[in-house]
PANUTI-96629 format. One record per residue (C-alpha): residue number from 1; residue in one letter; x, z, y. Coordinates in nm, 4 decimals. Layout:
! residues N
@k->NUM	r->A	X->X	Z->Z	Y->Y $
...
This chain:
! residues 120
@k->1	r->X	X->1.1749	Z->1.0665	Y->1.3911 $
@k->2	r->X	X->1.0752	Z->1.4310	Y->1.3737 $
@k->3	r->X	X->0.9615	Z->1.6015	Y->1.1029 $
@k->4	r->X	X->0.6164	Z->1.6580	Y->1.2134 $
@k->5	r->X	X->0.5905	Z->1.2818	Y->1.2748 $
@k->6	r->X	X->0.7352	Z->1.2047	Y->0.9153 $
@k->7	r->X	X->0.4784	Z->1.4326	Y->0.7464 $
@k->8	r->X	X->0.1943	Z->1.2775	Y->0.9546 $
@k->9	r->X	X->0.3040	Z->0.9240	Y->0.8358 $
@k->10	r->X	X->0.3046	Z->1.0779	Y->0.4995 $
@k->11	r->X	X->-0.0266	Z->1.1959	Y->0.5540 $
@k->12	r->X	X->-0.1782	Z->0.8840	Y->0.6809 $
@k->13	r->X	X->0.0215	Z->0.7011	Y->0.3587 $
@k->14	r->X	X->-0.1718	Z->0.9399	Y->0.0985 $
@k->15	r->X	X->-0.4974	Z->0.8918	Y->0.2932 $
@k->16	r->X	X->-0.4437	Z->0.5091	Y->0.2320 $
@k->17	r->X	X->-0.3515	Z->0.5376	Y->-0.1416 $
@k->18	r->X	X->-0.6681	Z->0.7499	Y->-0.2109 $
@k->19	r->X	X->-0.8685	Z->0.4510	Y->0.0503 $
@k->20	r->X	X->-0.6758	Z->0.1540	Y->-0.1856 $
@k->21	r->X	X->-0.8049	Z->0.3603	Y->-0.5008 $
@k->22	r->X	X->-1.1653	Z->0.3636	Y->-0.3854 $
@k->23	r->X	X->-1.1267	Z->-0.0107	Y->-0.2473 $
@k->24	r->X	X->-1.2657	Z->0.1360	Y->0.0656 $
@k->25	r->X	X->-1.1377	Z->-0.1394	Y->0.2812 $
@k->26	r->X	X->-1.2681	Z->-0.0622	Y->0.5667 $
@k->27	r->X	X->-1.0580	Z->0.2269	Y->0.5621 $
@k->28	r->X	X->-0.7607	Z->0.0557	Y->0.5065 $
@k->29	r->X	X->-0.7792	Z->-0.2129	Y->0.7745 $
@k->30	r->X	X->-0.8375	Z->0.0490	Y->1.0313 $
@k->31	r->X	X->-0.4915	Z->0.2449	Y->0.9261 $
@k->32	r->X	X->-0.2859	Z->-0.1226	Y->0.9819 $
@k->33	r->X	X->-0.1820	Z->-0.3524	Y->1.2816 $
@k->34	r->X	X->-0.4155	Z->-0.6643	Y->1.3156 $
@k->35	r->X	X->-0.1128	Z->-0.8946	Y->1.2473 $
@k->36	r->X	X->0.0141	Z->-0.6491	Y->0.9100 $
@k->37	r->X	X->0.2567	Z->-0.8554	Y->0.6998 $
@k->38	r->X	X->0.1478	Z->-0.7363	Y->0.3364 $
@k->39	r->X	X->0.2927	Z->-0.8409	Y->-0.0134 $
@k->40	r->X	X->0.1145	Z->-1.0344	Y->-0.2384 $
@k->41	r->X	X->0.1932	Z->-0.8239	Y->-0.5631 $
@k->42	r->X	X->-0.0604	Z->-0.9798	Y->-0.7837 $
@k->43	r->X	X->0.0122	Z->-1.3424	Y->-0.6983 $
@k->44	r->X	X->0.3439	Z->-1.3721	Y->-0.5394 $
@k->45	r->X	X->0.4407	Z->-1.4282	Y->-0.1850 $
@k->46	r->X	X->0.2937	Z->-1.2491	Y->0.1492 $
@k->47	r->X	X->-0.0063	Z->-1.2167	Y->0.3426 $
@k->48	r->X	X->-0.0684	Z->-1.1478	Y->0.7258 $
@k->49	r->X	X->-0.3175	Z->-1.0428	Y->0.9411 $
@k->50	r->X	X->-0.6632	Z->-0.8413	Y->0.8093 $
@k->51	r->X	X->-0.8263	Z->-1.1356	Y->0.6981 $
@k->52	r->X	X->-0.5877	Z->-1.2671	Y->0.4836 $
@k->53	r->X	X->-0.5415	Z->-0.8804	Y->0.3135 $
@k->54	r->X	X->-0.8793	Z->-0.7913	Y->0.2698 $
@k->55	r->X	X->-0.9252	Z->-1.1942	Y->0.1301 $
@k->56	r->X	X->-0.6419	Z->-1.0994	Y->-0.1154 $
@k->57	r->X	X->-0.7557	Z->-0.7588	Y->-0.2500 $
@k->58	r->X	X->-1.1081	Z->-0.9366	Y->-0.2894 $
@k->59	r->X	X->-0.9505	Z->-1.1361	Y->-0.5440 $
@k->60	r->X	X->-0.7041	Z->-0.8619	Y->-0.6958 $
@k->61	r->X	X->-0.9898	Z->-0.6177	Y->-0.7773 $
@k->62	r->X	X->-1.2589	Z->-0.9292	Y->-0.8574 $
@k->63	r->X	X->-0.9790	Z->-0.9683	Y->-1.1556 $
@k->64	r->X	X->-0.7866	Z->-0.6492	Y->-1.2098 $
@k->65	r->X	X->-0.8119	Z->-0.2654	Y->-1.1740 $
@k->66	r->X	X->-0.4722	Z->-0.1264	Y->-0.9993 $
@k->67	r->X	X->-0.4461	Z->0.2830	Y->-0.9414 $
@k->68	r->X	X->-0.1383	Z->0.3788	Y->-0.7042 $
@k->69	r->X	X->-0.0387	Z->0.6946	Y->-0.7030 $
@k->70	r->X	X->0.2609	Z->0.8329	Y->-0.4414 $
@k->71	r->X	X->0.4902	Z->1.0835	Y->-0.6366 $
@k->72	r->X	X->0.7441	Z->1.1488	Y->-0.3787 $
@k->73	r->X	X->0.7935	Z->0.9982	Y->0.0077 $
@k->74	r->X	X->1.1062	Z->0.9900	Y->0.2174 $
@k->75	r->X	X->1.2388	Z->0.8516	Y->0.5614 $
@k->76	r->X	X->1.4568	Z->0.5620	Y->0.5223 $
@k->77	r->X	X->1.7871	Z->0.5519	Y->0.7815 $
@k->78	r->X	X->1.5986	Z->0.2700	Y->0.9960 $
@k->79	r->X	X->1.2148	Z->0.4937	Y->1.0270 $
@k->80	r->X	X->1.0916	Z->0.3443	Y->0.7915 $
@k->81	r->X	X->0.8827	Z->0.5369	Y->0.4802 $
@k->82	r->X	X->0.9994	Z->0.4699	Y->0.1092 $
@k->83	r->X	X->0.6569	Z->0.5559	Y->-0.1211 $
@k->84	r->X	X->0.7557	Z->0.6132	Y->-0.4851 $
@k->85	r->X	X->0.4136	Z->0.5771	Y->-0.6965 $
@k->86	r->X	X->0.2962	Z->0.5361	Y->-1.0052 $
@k->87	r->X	X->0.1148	Z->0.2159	Y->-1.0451 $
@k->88	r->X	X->-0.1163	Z->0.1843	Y->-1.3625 $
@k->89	r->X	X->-0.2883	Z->-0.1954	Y->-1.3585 $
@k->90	r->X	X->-0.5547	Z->-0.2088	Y->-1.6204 $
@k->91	r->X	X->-0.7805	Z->-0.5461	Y->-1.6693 $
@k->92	r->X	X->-1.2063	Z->-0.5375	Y->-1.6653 $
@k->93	r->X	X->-1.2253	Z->-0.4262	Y->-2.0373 $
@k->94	r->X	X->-0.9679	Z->-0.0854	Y->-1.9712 $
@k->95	r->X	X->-0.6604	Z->-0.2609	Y->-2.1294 $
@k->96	r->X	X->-0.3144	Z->-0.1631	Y->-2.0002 $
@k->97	r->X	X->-0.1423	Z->-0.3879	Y->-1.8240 $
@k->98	r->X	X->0.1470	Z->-0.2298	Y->-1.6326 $
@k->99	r->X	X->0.2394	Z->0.1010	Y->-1.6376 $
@k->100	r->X	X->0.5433	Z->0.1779	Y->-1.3738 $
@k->101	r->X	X->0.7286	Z->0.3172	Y->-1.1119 $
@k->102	r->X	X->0.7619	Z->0.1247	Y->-0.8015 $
@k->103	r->X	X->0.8489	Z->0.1955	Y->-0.4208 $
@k->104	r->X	X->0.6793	Z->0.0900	Y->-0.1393 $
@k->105	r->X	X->0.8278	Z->0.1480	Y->0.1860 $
@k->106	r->X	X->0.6140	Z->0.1058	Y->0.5193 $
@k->107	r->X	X->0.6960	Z->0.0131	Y->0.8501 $
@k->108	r->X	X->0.4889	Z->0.1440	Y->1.1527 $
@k->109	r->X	X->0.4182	Z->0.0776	Y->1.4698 $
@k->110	r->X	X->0.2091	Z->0.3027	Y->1.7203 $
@k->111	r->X	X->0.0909	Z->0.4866	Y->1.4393 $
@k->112	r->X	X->-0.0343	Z->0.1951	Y->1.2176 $
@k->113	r->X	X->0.1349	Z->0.0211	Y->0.9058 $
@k->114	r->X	X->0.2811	Z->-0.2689	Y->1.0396 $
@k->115	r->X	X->0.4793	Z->-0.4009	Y->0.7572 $
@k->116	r->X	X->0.4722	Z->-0.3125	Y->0.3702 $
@k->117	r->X	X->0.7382	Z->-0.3898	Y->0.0964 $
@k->118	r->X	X->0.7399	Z->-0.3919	Y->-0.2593 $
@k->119	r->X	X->1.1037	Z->-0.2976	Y->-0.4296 $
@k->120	r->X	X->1.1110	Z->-0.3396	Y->-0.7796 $
């Protein structure tokens, strides 16, 4: 990978943090492979395909109110992109619920996110 093509995945990857802040899903979608294979932070296991991510954030933000913010990026041996952030998960009423440091590392394909994991 060059390094013009790692900062325009890093581009695209801030674009879709400030998108996932705004729950501007459309946005989103459009930045990911029809068949994406996503995590399921909030309730465990994975989810594929549009449907079944835009489905799942439906429910995350009917019930919670997650802010991801990406403090530093780098390019993982294989391509991939390793996303620290800061994730603050609040509920309805403003309450704290998590305050941490994950990473999130993406895998793309012809420019899209094909594949996202959570490491703890």
């Amino acid at each position: 990978m060059t390094d013009q093509e790692a900062a325009d995945q890093q581009r695209r990857l801030t674009d879709l943090y400030l998108a996932f802040n705004q729950r501007d899903i459309p946005a989103l979608l459009a930045a990911m492979a029809f068949d994406v294979r996503w995590p399921n932070g909030w309730e465990g296991g994975t989810v594929r395909g549009h449907d079944e991510v835009r489905a799942y954030w439906t429910r995350q933000w009917a019930q919670i109110e997650p802010t991801v913010v990406p403090t530093a990026f780098r390019t993982e041996s294989d391509g991939r992109i390793a996303v620290t952030v800061r994730q603050v998960v609040r509920d309805k009423a403003g309450t704290t619920l998590a305050n941490r440091t994950v990473t999130h590392v993406y895998r793309f394909v012809d420019d899209l996110v094909a594949e996202m994991e959570i490491l703890e």
